[in-house]
C-alpha positions in Angstrom: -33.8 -12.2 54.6 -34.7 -15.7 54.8 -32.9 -16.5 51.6 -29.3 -15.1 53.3 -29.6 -16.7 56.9 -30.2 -20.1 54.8 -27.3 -19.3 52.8 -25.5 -19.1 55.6 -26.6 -21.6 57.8 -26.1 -23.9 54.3 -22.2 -22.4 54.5 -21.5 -23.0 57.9 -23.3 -26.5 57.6 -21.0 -27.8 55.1 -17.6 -25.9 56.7 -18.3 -27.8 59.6 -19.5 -31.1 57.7 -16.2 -30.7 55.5 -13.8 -29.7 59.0 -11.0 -27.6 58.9 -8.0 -29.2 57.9 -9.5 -30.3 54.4 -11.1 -27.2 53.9 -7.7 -25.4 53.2 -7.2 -28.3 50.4 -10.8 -26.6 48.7 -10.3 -24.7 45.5 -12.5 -21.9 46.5 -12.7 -19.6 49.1 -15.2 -17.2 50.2 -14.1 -14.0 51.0 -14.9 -10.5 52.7 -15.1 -8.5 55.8 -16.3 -11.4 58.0 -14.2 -14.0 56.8 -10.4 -13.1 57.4 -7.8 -14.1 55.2 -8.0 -16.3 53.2 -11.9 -17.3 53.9 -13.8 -19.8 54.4 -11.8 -22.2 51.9 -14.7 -25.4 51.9 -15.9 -24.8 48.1 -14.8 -27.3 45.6 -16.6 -25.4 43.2 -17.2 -22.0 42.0 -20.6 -22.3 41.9 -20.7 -23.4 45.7 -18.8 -20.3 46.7 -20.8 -17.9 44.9 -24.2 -19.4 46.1 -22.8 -18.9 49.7 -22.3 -15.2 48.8 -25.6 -14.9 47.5 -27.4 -11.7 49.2 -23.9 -11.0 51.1 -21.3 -8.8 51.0 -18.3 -11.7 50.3 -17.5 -12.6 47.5 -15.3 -15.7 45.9 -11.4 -15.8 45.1 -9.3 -19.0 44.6 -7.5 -20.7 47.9 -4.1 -19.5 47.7 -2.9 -22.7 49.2 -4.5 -24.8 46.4 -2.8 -22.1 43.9 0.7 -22.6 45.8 0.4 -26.0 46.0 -0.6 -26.4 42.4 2.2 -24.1 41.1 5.0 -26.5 43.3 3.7 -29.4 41.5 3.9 -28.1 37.6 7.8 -27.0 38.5 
């Protein structure tokens, strides 16, 4: 229990740390129920995203903005 609330409060911490507007630039998102679409997309790593889904019911997928974005730039 105390584990997942400072998972959270870890999560929301850097989300509002990082802001909005360059969290949708983040590679990773984290994702279920009580995120929407696409997430919470703050998580340059993998490893960042899945220790904020630790003990939760979310789990990690890449930013489709970073994928879009990424795929533009190789054409």
């Amino acid at each position: 229990m105390h584990r997942r609330l400072f998972v959270t409060s870890l999560a929301l911490a850097l989300f509002c740390v990082v802001g909005t507007h360059s969290a949708y630039a983040k590679r990773y998102c984290l994702q279920g129920q009580h995120w929407g679409y696409p997430g919470d997309c703050s998580f340059s790593s993998y490893s960042q995203c899945a220790a904020a889904a630790s003990g939760t019911h979310s789990h990690c997928g890449i930013n489709p903005r970073y994928a879009h974005q990424n795929r533009r730039q190789s054409h």
